[in-house]
Steps between C-alpha positions, in 0.01 A plus 500: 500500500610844427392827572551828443415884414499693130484857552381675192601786387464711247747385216486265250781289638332351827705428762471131692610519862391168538318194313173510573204288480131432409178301566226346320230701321210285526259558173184603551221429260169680692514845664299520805639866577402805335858610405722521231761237515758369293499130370814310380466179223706264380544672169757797690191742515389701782158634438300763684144452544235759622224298713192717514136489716358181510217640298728611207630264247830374598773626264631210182836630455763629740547905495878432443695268465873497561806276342767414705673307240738337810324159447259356733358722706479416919458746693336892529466713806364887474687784613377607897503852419461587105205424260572263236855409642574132474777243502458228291730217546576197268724229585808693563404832410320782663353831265335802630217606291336786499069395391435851306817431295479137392744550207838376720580516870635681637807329654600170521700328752822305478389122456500281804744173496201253610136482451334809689210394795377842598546865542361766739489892466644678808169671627661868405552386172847567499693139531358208314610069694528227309583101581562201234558146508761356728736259363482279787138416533281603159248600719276834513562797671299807673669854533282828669629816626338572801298851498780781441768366727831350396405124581398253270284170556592198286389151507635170340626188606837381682758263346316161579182611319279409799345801652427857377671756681499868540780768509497852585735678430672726744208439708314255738175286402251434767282192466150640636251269356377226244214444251392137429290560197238253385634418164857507303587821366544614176550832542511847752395864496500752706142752492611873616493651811246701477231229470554350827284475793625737743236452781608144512872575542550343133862574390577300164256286270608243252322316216606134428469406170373115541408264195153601569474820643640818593480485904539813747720448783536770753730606804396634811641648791283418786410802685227602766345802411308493138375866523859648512720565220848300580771780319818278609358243289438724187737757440499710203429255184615621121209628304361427162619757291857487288759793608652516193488435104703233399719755319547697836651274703720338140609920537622400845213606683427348878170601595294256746152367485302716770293352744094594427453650839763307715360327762192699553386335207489165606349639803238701275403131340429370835257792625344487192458094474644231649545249235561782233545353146686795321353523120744554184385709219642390166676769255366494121768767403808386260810368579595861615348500770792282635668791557318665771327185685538140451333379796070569540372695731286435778113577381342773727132292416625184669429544869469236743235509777511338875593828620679560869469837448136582493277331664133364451264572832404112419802404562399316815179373352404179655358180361291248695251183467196575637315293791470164427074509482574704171645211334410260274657182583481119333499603169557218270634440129609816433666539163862591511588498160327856363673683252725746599284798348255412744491627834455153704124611574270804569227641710277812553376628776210232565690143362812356338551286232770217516571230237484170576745179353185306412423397164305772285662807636244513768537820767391548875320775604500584849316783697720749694179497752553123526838435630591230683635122471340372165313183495668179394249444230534650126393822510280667241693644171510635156554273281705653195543206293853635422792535709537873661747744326398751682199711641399804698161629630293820371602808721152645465302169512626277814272237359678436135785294470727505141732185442716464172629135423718295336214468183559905445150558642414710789139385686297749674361315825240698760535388879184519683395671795642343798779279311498195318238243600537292225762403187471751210557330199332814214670801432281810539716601161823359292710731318698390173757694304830393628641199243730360759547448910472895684700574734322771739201704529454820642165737621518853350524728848216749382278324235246263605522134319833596295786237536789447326718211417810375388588165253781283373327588185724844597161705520314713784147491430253760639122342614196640582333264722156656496458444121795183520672592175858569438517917452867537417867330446805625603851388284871530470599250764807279380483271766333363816296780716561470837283762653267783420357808667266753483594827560330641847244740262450219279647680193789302439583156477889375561611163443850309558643250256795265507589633222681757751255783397285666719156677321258773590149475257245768450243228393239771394695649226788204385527137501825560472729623801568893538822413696758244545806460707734252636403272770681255733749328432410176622227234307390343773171715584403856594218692612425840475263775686460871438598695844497874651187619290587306192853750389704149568477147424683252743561149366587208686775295275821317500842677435781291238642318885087370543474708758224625589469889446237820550536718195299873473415630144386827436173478302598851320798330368531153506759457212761688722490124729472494856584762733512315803543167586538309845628154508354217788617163470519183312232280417329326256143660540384820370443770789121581495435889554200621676483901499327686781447885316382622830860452666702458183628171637538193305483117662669236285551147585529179247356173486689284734626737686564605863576888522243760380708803384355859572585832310418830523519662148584851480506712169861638565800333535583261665112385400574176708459531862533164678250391810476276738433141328266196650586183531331190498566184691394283174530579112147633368348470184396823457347810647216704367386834671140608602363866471606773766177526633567162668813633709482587874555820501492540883806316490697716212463161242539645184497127285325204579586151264412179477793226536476184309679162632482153415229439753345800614415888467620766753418853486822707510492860611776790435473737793697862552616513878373814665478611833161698543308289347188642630502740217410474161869468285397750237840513391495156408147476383436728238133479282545178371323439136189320484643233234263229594235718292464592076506881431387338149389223238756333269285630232487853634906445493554351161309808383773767686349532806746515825410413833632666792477319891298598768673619848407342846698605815541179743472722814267367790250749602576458853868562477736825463723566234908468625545859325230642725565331829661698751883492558640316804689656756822314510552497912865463559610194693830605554672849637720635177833457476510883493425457883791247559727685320459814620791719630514573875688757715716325828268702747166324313674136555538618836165582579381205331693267720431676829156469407518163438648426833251688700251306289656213635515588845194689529309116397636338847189564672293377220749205460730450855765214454425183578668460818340786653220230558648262677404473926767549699510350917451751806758613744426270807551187266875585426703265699728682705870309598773652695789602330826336628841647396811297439881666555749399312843452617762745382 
């Protein structure tokens, strides 16, 4: 092994203080990154390719291309400080090229004696290391310069070819920790600094390139506090835009990279979100623009929410089961296999609907009025005759329940008055449009007997239920829809597709959508809902890692992509949003799951405010939500659910801790919209017509708003420290302690010592003796 240092200077003989060294380019054939980089091939090419927006049509030929003419070409590392720097290195040679002049480089260094392993750029840009194949062993080798310092790492093997091994060079190595990874690996990356997780004490993160997959592995310093931000761990990091021009620092130039705000800007990503995901906007300019950046830039749009600055006055809101004589209990056969556009189950303020795992897609309904343990016998149902894809009941009729199925029908079916006494087996009405399987139906929120639904035949379909006909059909999906949503005035219709594109219709004037934007990542699922008066749209999706991720749209301009975003965890189930407009909050939870997640959604940064979450003891099913009218106000409950299990239904209340809860929480309980009741027909609404909600305030009539009741007068259950701390003359101490002893002695009548008590003997019972004297001799 061999090591050494080129320093290169400005002449066209280059001076070699040293042999020096390489390491393996690996090839890549997909860009995940949206960068420019630099590709080398076997036919002595380096090409630079421009990777643009995932929405944009990758480029099909490299923006330039550069010819070596050394032979096969190894190895290529950028310049730390100057755009469109690079070293290129064959077998034994190393050039410097210059990517805005691709002509010739513009030096090349004195050929090495043996097969060059690697090189590494000094981090000012001013020395350039290199190691090659050692005679001894034939074996690879690793060279790094660490940081800006004067040591170098390398790595190799020792003369019996047993163990790798690690030198540094005028400098120490301290073994801290290992990393046992799951599978061999093929290859290793570092990501940048400024993507790591600060509140979790992250300092580096690694990808390993498997045979499979590309696999995150990240380093940790374990630390108490998550709330503080740890500065000895991240001192000022280089920034993402070049010092120089290529041609500057070839003119002997030596300006550094600067850092974007030093520290403070770590610190700044931490306030602002926890598990910040910096964004990179991609350049479209020419090749010229080299010269005055060649890194991106971090996009001002891409914030990240779960804020620890401010905070949400939910923050502490608390979930709980309600009393067990709420529940229903023994339920049997329930069907665990709906599709995951459907929400498990659903209920209204009067019943719930579950599906059952019987033959002929039958489905329970129960009473709320009714709960209890449920008989052993079968229990009344609707029989379908198809298996359930999904359903939902009418928000203005309690009695009418809509179910699509796997036949692309959807039935109509009326409960009765008191529940199910008997098996329904006819329809009240079957709607048919839809050529293949739907995936979801939805209730207009203003229009009486309007629903919507989504297909596999890549359709949304608009019914009116009154006259049961099909009255319009939405296009332009590419793919599977995954969710849809009306907008909270019922204008607007959005949809998202895995096709990665999430769509807002005005079904009224175009079949066709009116805008289109980019959508998560991930293909696994997503939901969407429109929040904070309908000016955002959150969806619930999957990033590229499958996790699973909050993302906020802005419904004015949902091309620009998401504006927000606020990552949870990793899981296989789509999170299921429920939005309360009232509090702005949003309650998500997935099928399977244990944890129900709780946001409040604000419409300025960081839009994400994290609460409180509840957790369950066993994984639900799923969790629907009843009107607001059904809280307990009295006792500041500001969203009531229902939790489905395998074998039972709890009621699950969301509750605001307050002290005075004798008052009515105004603050909390605004007029909440009466969205249980049309403001119009679907009729009156296909012709233009737009409904508008009626206003209820939940306040009791026997209690007193909070904002009227009268301020408490904080009594003081301690003296101040003002009155400790105060500053006293010698003659005050003086008095006070005289007084204190007087005190003292002034309280022996009221309290006389205890031996003043005891009985003593009278004078004629002393025994008298005579004395006698003894004289001692002298």
């Amino acid at each position: 092994l061999s090591t050494g240092v080129c320093k290169i200077a400005n002449s066209p003989d280059m001076i070699i203080t040293h042999y020096a060294c390489f390491s393996l380019f690996t090839q890549h054939n997909k860009v995940i990154e949206k960068r420019i980089f630099f590709s080398l091939h076997v036919s002595v090419q380096v090409k630079l390719w421009r990777v643009r927006d995932p929405d944009q049509e990758q480029p099909g030929e490299a923006e330039v291309t550069l010819c070596p003419r050394e032979g096969r070409l190894e190895l290529l590392s950028f310049h730390p400080t100057s755009s469109g720097l690079l070293a290129v290195g064959s077998s034994k040679t190393v050039q410097i090229w210059d990517a805005s002049r691709p002509d010739a480089p513009l030096a090349a260094l004195e050929p090495h004696s043996e097969q060059m392993q690697s090189m590494s750029w000094k981090q000012d840009g001013s020395l350039l290391a290199s190691s090659c194949k050692c005679l001894q062993n034939n074996k690879d080798s690793r060279i790094l310069w660490i940081k800006d310092s004067d040591h170098i790492l390398t790595t190799g093997f020792d003369q019996v070819r047993t163990r790798p091994h690690a030198h540094f060079i005028t400098g120490a190595v301290l073994v801290m920790s290992h990393c046992v990874t799951d599978a061999p690996t093929r290859g290793v990356a570092a990501v940048p600094k400024l993507v790591l997780d600060v509140s979790s004490c992250e300092v580096m993160r690694v990808l390993q390139l498997t045979d499979s997959s590309i696999v995150p592995v990240n380093y940790h310093v374990p630390r108490k506090s998550g709330q503080e931000f740890h500065a000895d761990l991240y001192p000022d990091t280089v920034g993402q835009t070049a010092a120089m021009s290529a041609e500057e620092w070839w003119k002997g130039g030596d300006k550094q990279v600067r850092p974007p705000l030093s520290s403070s800007f770590l610190c700044s990503g931490f306030l602002l979100g926890r598990r910040s995901s910096p964004g990179c906007s991609t350049s479209s300019s020419p090749l010229s623009s080299l010269s005055s950046s060649a890194a991106p830039s971090r996009s001002p749009s891409s914030t990240s929410g779960l804020s620890s600055g401010p905070s949400s006055k939910f923050r502490h809101l608390q979930g709980g089961v309600l009393h067990r004589d709420t529940h229903f209990t023994n339920l049997r056969g329930l069907n665990l296999t709906t599709p995951g556009e459907c929400d498990g189950f659903c209920a209204n303020r009067h019943r719930v609907a579950v599906p059952l795992a019987t033959a002929g897609g039958q489905i329970a309904v129960l009473e709320l009025s009714q709960a209890g343990k449920l008989a052993d016998t079968g229990l009344p149902t609707i029989q379908n005759s198809v298996n359930v894809a999904d359903f939902t009941w009418d928000p203005f009729e309690c009695h009418r329940l809509v179910v699509a199925g796997d036949d692309a029908k959807i039935r109509v079916w009326l409960v009765p008055n008191g529940g199910l006494t008997e098996v329904l087996t006819e329809p009240k009405a079957v709607l048919q449009g839809h050529t293949e399987k739907i995936y979801s139906i939805k209730f207009h929120p203003q229009a009486s007997g309007l629903l919507a639904s989504s297909s596999y035949d890549l359709t949304v379909r608009l019914w009116d239920l009154e006259s049961g006909r099909e009255v319009k059909v939405l296009r332009g999906h590419n793919d599977q829809i995954f969710g849809l949503a009306w907008s909270p005035d019922g204008k607007l219709l959005a949809t998202v597709c895995k096709d990665g594109k999430v769509r807002i219709y005005d079904p009224r004037k175009s079949a066709d959508p009116v805008q289109e934007g980019s959508g998560p990542e991930g293909q696994r699922g997503a939901r969407l809902v429109w929040v904070c008066d309908g000016r955002y749209l959150m969806v619930s999706g999957f990033d590229c890692r499958s996790e699973r991720t909050l993302y906020l749209y802005s419904t004015k301009s949902l091309s620009s992509g998401a504006i927000a975003s606020a990552p949870t965890d990793v899981s296989p189930s789509t999170l299921i949003p429920f939005y309360d407009p009232d509090t702005s909050v949003v309650i998500l939870t997935g099928k399977g799951d244990t944890r129900v997640y709780v946001f409040e959604i604000v419409p300025e940064a960081p839009y994400f405010l994290e609460c409180a979450s509840f957790n369950s003891s066993e994984p639900h099913k799923g969790l629907a939500f009843l009107p607001k009218t059904e809280c307990d106000v009295r006792d500041v409950e500001v969203a009531r659910g229902l939790r489905l299990s395998k074998t039972s239904i709890e009621p699950v209340a969301f509750k605001v801790p307050r002290i005075r809860k004798e008052f009515f929480q105004d603050d909390v309980y605004p007029e909440t919209a009466v969205w249980w009741e049309s403001s119009l027909t679907a009729s009156a609404w296909l012709a233009g017509s737009d409904g508008k909600y009626r206003h209820i305030s939940l306040k009791p009539k026997d209690m007193t708003p909070v904002s009227e009741a009268p301020k408490e007068v904080q009594v003081r259950k301690y003296l101040p420290s003002s009155h400790y701390l105060e500053e006293k003359t010698d003659e005050q101490k003086k008095d006070e302690l005289l007084s204190a002893m007087i005190g003292k002695l002034g309280n022996m009548e009221e309290n006389p010592l205890p031996q003043e008590s005891f009985q003593g003997v009278d004078e004629d019972e002393w025994v008298r003796e005579p004395l006698s004297h003894t004289h001692a001799n002298c």
